[in-house]
N, C-alpha and C positions, 0 to 999 in steps of 0.2 A: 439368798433371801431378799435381795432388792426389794422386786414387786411389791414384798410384803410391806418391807418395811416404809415403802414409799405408799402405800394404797394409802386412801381418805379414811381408814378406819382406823377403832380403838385396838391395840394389842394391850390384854389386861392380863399380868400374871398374878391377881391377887384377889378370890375371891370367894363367898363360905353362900355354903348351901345350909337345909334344915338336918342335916346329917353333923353338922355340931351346932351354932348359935346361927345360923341364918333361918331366912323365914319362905324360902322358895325349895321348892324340889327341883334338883338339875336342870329336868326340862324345861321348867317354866324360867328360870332364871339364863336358859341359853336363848329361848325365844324371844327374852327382853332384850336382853344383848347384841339380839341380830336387829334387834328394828329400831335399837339406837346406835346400828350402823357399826357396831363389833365386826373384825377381822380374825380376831384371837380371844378366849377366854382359858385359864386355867380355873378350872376351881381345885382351892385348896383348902380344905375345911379343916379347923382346928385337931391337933393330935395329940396324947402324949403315951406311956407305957399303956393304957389300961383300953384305948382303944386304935391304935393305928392299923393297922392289920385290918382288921373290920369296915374301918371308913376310908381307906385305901382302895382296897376292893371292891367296895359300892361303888365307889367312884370311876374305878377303873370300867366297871361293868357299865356305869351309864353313861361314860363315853366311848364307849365303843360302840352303844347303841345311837346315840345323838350324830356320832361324824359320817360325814356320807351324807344326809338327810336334814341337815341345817347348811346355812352360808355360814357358820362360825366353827371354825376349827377349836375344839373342845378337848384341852389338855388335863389331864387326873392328876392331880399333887397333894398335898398339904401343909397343914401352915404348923410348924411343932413348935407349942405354946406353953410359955412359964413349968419347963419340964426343968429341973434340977440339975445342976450342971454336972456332976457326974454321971447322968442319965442320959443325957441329951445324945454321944454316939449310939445308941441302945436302941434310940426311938430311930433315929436319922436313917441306920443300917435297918431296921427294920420296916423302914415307907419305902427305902428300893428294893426290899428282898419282894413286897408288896406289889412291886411294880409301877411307886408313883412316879410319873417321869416328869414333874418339876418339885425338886423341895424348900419349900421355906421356912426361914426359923426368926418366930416372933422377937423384932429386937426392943432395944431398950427405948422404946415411946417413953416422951415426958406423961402419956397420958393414962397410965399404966405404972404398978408397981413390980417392974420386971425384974428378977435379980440382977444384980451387980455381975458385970461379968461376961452374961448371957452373948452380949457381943461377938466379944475375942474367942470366947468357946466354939463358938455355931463358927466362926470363919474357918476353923482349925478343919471343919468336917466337911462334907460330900454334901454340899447343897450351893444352887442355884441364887438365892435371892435373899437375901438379910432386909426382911420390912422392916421400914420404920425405926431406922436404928437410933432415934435420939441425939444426944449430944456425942455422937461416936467422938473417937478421939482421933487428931492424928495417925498414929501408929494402927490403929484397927482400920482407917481408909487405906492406908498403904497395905496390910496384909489383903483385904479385900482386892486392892489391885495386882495384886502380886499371884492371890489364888485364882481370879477369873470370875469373882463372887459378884452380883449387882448389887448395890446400895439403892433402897427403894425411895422414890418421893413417894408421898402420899396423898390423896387426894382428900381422904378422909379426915374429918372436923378429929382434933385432938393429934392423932397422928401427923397430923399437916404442922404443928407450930413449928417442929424443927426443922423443917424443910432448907431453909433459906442455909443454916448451919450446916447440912448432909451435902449441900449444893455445893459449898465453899471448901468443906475438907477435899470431898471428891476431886472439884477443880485442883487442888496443890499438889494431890498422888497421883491423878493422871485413872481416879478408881471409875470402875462404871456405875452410870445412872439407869434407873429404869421408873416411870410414873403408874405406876396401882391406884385402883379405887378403894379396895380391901370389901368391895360391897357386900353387904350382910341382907338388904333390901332392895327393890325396884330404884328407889329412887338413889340411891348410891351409886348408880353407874352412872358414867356420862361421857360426854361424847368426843371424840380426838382435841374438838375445837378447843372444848370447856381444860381437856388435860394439858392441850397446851399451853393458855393461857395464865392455869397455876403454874405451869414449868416456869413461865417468863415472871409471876409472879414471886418464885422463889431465886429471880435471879440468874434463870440460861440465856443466853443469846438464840438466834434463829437457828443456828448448824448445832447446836449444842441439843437445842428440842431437836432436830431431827437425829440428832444422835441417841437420844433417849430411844425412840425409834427402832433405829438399826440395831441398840444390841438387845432389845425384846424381841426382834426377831431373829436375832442369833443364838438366842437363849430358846427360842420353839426351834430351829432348827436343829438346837442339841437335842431337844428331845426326840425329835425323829432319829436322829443319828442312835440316840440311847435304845428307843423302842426296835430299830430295825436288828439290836444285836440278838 
């Protein structure tokens, strides 16, 4: 995944269409994305029991229509949000039975009343990418690193305060980093330059943002590995 991770584009695993709380339909939000110079989009539109199954498969369906016929490789995931922690393996098992092939589980934002917890549960399970995990703690960076989990910066206003905090744990366990927009809107997204700039605003050096990078592309290339089984 070199090329990828080295091209002049955005690789974005973090983002919601009108199929939960965003305001664009697939298309129109992959077509933004290509012309502000997107290499990668996942959209992940919010999940929990009552509808994953359903928004999984729209998703799955409009990216299989979109890749091929866009310059952005268009990944189907979701993002499984303020679901109860006893619930949360229920939904998780139930977005891959769906076919999503990246999953993330909404974490504990200062900007949000997330449960307590929510954290250390989602690392326990079969996902991909912990947004916005807040004040995570020690011990939940190191099982993150330990699972193969990315710990998300955020680009987005409120998700972003803890930034500098996810940067500094991550750096002491050795956990991965990955940069998301979370965009719900057009103007939400932005452009490799803009994401690199918050990286170094929250505190990465230059090999560090290019490492953010390399494992968002290792992270799409699991998904091919996942989708070819």
């Amino acid at each position: 995944m070199r090329n990828l991770a080295m091209a002049n584009g955005m690789i974005d695993l973090h983002s919601h269409t009108l199929l939960s709380d965003g305001v664009l339909v697939p298309s129109e939000l992959v077509r933004r994305a290509e012309v502000k110079g997107y290499k990668v989009l996942a959209i992940t539109d919010h999940v929990d029991a009552s509808n994953v199954t359903q928004v999984v498969g729209q998703l799955v369906t409009a990216c299989q229509g979109l890749n091929g016929r866009t310059k952005v490789k268009v990944i189907p995931g979701c993002e499984v949000t303020h679901v109860p922690l006893a619930l949360m393996e229920e939904v998780v098992t139930a977005a891959r039975a769906a076919h999503a092939q990246l999953v993330v589980v909404h974490g504990e934002t200062l900007a949000e009343p997330v449960l307590p917890g929510t954290n250390r549960c989602a690392l326990g399970l079969d996902i991909d990418v912990l947004a916005h995990p807040g004040l995570i703690t020690k011990a939940d960076a190191a099982l993150a690193a330990k699972r193969g989990i990315a710990l998300e910066l955020s680009t987005r206003k409120g998700h972003s305060w803890a930034n500098g905090h996810v940067v500094r744990m991550a750096l002491e366990v050795g956990a991965c980093l990955v940069i998301d927009t979370d965009s719900h809107a057009p103007e939400d997204l932005v452009s490799r330059d803009q994401a690199e700039a918050i990286a170094q605003g929250a505190g990465l050096r230059a090999a560090e943002i290019r490492q953010l990078f390399t494992t968002a592309a290792a992270l799409v290339d699991r998904t091919t590995r996942r989708t070819a089984r």
